[in-house]
N, C-alpha and C positions, 0 to 999 in steps of 0.2 A: 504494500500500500504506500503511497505515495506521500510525504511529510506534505499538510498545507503551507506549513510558514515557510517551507522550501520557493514555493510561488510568490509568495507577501516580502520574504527579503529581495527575492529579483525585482518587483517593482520598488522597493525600495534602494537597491542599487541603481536602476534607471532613473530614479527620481536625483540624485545625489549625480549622477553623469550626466542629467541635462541642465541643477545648476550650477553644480562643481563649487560656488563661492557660500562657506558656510559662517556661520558666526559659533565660534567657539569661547565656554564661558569655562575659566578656574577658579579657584580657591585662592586668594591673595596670601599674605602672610599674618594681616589683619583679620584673618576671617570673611572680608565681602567678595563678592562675583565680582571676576575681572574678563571681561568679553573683547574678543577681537575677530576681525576676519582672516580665515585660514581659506586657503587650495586645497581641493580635497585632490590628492593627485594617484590616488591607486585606491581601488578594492580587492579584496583577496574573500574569496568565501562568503560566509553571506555575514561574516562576525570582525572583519579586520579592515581599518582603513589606513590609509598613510598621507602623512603631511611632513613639509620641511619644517623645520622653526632651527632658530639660533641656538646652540648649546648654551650662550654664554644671556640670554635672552630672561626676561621675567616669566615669562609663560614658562619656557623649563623650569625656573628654582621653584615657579610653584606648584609644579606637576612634580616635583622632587620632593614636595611637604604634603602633598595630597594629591591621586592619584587621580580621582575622579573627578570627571567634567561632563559637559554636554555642548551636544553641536545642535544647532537649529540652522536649518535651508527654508529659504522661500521664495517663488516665483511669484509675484502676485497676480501677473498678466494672464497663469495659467490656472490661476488659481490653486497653486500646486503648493505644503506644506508640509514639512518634515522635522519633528524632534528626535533627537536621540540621546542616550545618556548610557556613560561607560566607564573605562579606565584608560588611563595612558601612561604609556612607556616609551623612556629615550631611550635611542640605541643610536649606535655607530655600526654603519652596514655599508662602506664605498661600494657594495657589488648593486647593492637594493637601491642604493642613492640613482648611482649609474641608470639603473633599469627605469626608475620615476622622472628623473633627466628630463626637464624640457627646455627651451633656451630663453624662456623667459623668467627664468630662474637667475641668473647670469645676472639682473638688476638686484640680488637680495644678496647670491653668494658667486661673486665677479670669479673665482679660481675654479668654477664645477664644480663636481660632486666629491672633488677630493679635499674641496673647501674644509679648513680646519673648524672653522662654526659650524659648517652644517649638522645638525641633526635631526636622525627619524622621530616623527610621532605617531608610535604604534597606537590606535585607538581598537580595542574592545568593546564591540559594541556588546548591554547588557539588555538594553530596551530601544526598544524603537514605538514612534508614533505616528502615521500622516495623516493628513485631510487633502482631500482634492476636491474642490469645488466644482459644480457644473458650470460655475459662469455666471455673470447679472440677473441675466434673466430667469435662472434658476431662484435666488435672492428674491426679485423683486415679486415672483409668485409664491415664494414662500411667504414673504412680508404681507402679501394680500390673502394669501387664506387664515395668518394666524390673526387680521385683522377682523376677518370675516368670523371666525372660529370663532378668537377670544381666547387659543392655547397654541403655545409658543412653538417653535421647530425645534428639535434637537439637534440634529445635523443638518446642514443644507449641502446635499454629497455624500463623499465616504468618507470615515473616521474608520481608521485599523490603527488597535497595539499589540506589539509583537514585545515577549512571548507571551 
């Protein structure tokens, strides 16, 4: 028999491959959420992602004080939404750096992948969430029948959380 969520993490790989730019949030050294935009630049399986970041960068020391984070994507044009929430791990991999290689990398780490700053951030995905919206006009008939009703929409679309 066939796993479902084997299906729900490929649309959730596709979703994260067509908008690639995520906002990923840490743990400060103060305790608050420290959010910034990451490349999501590889998927592996339906549970590993990869980003470059600076070794010598705030985002590592504090993926180095607390491991866990979350990424959130979003298209709004597509109406297309993504949470996620995981762990993260540096590493030093020139082979893996190499293989994630694009040249517009070259503006962050000017020497390649053999850059002494560069480092991996393995993300373990533990949970995933998305919503996809139909569109306005899915909205705007929503808004007139909970008018009409008098009882609210709960989704307007699909909402899936994975696992």
């Amino acid at each position: 028999m066939v796993d479902p969520q084997i299906g729900q993490f490929s649309k959730i790989a596709g979703l994260i491959e067509r908008i690639e730019i995520a906002l990923l949030t840490t743990v400060d050294r103060d305790g608050n959420f420290h959010t910034r935009p990451v490349q999501t630049l590889g998927i592996e399986g339906h549970l590993t992602l990869w980003f470059f970041t600076d070794a010598r960068s705030e985002k590592a020391f504090e993926l180095q004080q607390d491991f866990r984070l979350s990424l959130g994507y979003a298209q709004p044009r597509t109406g297309s939404y993504l949470a996620i929430s995981g762990t993260g791990a540096l590493l030093t991999d020139r082979k893996k750096a190499a293989e994630l290689w694009t040249t517009e990398q070259r503006a962050y780490f000017p020497n390649g992948p053999g850059d002494a700053r560069l480092a991996l951030l393995k993300v373990r995905v533990e949970r995933a969430e998305y919503w996809l919206s139909p569109g306005r006009t899915a909205h705007l008939f929503a808004a007139a029948k909970g008018a009409v009703t008098g009882k609210p929409m709960k989704v307007v679309g699909q909402n899936v959380k994975l696992p």
